[in-house]
C-alpha positions in Angstrom: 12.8 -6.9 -5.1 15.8 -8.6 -4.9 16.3 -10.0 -1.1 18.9 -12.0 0.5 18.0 -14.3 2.9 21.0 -15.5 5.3 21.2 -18.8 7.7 24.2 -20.1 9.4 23.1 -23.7 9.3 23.0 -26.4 6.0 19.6 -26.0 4.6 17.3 -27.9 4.8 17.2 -30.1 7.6 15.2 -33.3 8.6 13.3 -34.2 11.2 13.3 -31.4 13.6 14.6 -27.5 12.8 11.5 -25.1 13.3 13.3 -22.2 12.3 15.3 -23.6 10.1 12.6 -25.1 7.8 10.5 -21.4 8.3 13.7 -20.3 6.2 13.7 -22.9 3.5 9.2 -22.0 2.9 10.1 -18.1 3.2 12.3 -18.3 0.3 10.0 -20.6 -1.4 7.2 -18.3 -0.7 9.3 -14.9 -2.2 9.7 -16.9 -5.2 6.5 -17.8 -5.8 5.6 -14.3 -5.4 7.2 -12.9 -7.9 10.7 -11.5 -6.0 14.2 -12.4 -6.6 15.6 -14.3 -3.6 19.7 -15.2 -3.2 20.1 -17.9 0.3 23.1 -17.6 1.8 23.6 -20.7 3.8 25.8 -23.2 5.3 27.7 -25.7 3.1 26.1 -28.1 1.1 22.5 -26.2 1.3 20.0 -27.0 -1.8 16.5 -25.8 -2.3 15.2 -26.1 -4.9 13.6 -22.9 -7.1 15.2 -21.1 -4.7 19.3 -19.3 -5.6 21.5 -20.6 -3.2 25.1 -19.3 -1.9 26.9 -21.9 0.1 29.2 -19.5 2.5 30.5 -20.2 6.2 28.8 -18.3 8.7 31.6 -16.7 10.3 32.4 -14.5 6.7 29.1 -13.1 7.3 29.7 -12.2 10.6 32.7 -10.4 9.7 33.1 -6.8 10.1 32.8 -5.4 6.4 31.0 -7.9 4.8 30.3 -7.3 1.5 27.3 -9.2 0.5 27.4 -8.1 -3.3 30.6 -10.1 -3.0 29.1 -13.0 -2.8 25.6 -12.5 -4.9 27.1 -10.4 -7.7 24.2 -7.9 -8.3 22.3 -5.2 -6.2 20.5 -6.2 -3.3 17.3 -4.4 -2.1 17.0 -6.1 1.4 19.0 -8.4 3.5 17.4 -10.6 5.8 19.3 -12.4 8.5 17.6 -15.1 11.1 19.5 -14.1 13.8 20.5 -11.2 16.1 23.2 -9.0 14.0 26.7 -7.9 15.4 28.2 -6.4 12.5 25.7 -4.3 10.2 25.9 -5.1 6.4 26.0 -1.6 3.7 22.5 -2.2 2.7 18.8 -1.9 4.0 18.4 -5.5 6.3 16.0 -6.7 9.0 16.4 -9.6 11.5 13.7 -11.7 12.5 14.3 -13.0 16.2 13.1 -17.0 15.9 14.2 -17.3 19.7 13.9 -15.6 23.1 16.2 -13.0 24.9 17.3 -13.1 27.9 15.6 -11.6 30.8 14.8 -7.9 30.4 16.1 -8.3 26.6 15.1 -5.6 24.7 14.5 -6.0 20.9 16.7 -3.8 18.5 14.9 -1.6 16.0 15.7 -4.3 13.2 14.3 -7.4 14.6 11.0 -9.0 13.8 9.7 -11.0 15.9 7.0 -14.3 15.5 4.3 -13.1 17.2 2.7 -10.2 19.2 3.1 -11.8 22.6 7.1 -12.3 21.8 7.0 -9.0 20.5 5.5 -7.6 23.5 8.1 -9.3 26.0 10.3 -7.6 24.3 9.5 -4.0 24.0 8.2 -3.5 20.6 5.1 -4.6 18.1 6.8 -5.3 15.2 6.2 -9.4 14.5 5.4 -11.7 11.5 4.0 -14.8 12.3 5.4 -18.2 11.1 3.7 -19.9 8.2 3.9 -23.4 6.8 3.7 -25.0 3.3 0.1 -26.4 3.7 0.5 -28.9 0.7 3.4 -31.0 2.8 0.6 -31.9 5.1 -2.6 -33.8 4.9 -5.8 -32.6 5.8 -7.9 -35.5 7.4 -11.4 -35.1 8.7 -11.8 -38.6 10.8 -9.1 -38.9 13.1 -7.5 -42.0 14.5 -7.6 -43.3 18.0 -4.7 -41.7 19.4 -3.7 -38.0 21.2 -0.1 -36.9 20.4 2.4 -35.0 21.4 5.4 -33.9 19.1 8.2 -32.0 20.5 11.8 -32.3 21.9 11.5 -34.3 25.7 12.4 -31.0 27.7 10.7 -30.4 30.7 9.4 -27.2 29.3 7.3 -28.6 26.7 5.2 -30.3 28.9 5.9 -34.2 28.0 5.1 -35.4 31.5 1.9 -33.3 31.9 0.7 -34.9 28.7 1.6 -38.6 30.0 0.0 -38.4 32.9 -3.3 -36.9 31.3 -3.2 -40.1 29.2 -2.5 -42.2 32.0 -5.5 -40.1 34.3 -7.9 -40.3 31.5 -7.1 -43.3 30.0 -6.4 -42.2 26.7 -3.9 -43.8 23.7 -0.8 -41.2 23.5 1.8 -41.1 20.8 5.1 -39.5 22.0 7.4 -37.9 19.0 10.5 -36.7 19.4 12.5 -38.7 21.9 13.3 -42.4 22.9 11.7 -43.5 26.3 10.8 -47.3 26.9 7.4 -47.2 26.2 6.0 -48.7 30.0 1.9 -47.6 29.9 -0.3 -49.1 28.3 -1.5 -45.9 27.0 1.9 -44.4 26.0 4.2 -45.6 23.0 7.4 -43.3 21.9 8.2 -43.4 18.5 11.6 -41.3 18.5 11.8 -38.4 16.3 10.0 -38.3 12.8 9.9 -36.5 10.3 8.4 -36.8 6.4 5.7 -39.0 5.5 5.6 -40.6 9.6 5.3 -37.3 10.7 2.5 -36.1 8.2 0.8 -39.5 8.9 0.7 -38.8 12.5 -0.4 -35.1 12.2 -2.9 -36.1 10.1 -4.3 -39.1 12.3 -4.1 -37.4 16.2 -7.3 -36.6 17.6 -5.3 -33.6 19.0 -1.5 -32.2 19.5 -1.1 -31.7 23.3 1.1 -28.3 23.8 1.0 -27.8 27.8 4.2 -25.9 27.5 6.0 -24.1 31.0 7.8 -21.8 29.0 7.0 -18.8 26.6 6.7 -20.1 23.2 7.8 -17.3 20.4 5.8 -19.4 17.8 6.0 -23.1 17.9 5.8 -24.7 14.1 4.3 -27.6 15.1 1.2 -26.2 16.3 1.0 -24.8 13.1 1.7 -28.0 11.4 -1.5 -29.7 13.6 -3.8 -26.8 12.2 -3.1 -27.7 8.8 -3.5 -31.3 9.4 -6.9 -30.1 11.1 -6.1 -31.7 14.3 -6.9 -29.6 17.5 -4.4 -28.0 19.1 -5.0 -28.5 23.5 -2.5 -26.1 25.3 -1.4 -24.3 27.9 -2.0 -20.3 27.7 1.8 -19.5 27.6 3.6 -17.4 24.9 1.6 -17.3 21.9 -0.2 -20.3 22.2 -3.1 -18.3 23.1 -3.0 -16.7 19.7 -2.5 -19.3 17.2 -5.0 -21.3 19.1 -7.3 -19.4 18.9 -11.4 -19.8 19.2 -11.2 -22.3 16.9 -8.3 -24.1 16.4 -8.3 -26.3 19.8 -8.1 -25.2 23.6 -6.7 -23.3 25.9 -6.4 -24.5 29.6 -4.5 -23.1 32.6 -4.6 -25.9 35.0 -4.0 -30.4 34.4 -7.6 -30.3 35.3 -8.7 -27.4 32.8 -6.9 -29.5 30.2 -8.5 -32.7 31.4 -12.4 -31.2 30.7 -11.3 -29.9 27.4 -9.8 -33.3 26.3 -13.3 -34.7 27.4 -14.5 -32.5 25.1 -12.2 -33.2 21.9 -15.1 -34.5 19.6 -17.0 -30.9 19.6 -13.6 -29.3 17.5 -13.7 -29.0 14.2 -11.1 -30.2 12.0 -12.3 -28.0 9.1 -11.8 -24.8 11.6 -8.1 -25.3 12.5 -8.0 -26.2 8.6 -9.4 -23.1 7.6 -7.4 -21.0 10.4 -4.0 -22.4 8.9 -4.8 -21.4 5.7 -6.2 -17.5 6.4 -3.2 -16.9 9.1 -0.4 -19.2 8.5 0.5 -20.1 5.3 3.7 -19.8 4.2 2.4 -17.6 1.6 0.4 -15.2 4.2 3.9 -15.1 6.1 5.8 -13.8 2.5 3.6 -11.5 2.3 3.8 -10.1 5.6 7.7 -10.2 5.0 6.8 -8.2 2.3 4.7 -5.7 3.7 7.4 -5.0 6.5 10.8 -4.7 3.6 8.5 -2.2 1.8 8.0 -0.3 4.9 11.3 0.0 6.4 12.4 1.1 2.5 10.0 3.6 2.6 9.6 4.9 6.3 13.4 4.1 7.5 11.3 1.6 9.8 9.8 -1.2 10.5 5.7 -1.1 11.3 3.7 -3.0 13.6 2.7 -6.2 13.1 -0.8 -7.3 11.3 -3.3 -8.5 14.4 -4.9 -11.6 13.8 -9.0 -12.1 15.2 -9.6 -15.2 17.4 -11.6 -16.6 15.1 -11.7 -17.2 11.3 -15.2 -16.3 10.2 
């Protein structure tokens, strides 16, 4: 199957770019499976095994647009990572990485990242996100340090997780924005990315994720199972699902998340290793991909999404 894949931003991109990097390890992933795969991306995009097509994303956006224009030979499926405006002349899906705006309603072409962002949106039709499990480091023992690893908006719960280490008394290691580092038991790093980041994935006795907003499918989360570190969050968006019964925590209240910090040692690394690997490998998310393109061709629609369990036996 020959499928286009189509981002408006240059690809790929450090540091921080959840979506963005889902993009790069989905084309990756289609290769490796045995499909042809064209990326039309923003200037100056390179990743390599992967065909790329440097184009501006405002020609794709055009009314008309002619992708065979631009990859010179017949496309089975086009797959955009955004909402589309202007329908191309051949079979395409959309997966919706974001959320809509209140009482959105998903068009029949989107996919979404999970079933509780499908569900908010009125259909079941979701592939969840998958990562490249050999860019991260599987480590058993784990440091002395908690850490959280997002963007400082209020909605991801940095301030929760800074007074839990200040409550409790515990070493945490902010990523992802500057902050004079005043506690004790606090130190920002800034953003990281590459080998920092892995190290620190790798080392954390657990990610703290005690997000106030619905999550579609957070990659970092993802990134922490792979790295077998414990994932402690709130039950928002799909947390509860990629959590799991096995791959960290789930807590409602500061004082819920408290008990189950107390009780960090009982997790087991190997478990959220193991539960990356059956449900969110980049692989397991071509795949899906796969399984979804071959339906619409067939059927003239998309299915529903593939259910995981709450545990990995």
């Amino acid at each position: 199957m020959h499928i286009v894949q189509f981002h408006h931003m240059r690809l790929p991109v450090a540091n921080y770019g959840g979506a963005e990097r889902i993009v790069v390890w989905l084309s990756e992933a289609l290769v490796e499976l045995g499909h042809e795969v064209t990326l039309l991306a923003g200037p100056g995009s390179r990743v390599p095994g992967v065909r790329v097509v440097e184009v501006a994303a405002e020609e794709v956006r055009q009314p008309g647009f002619d992708v065979h224009r631009y990859v010179g030979r017949p496309v089975d499926m086009m797959h955009y990572h955004e909402l589309v405006k202007h329908p191309p002349a051949v079979p395409f899906v959309a997966t919706l990485h974001g959320n809509l705006g209140a009482g959105g309603t998903a068009p029949a072409y989107v996919i979404c990242v999970s079933e509780n962002h499908a569900s908010r949106y009125g259909t079941a039709t979701y592939v969840y996100n998958g990562v490249r499990l050999d860019e991260y480091e599987f480590r058993a023992h784990k440091g002395e340090f908690d850490l959280f690893l997002a963007r400082l908006h209020s909605v991801k719960g940095w301030r929760i997780a800074i007074q839990a280490a200040k409550t409790a008394r515990f070493r945490l290691v902010v990523a992802g924005g500057w902050r004079p580092s005043l506690s004790r038991w606090v130190k920002f790093v800034g953003e990281v990315g590459g080998e920092k980041k892995r190290e620190l994935l790798a080392g954390a006795r657990c990610l703290w994720m005690p997000v106030q907003w619905d999550d579609p499918c957070p990659v970092n989360v993802l990134e922490a199972l792979a790295s077998g570190t414990p994932v402690l969050a709130t039950p928002r968006g799909s947390l509860p699902e990629l959590v799991g019964a096995d791959g960290g925590g789930i807590a409602a209240t500061f004082e819920e998340l408290l008990a189950l910090r107390a009780r960090i040692k009982d997790l087991d690394p190997h478990a959220c290793r193991r539960r990356a690997e059956h449900y969110f490998s980049h692989l397991r998310m071509a795949r899906d991909y796969v399984h979804m393109y071959e339906h619409l061709l067939q059927h003239g629609r998309l299915p529903p999404g593939r259910p995981l369990e709450t545990a990995v036996a």
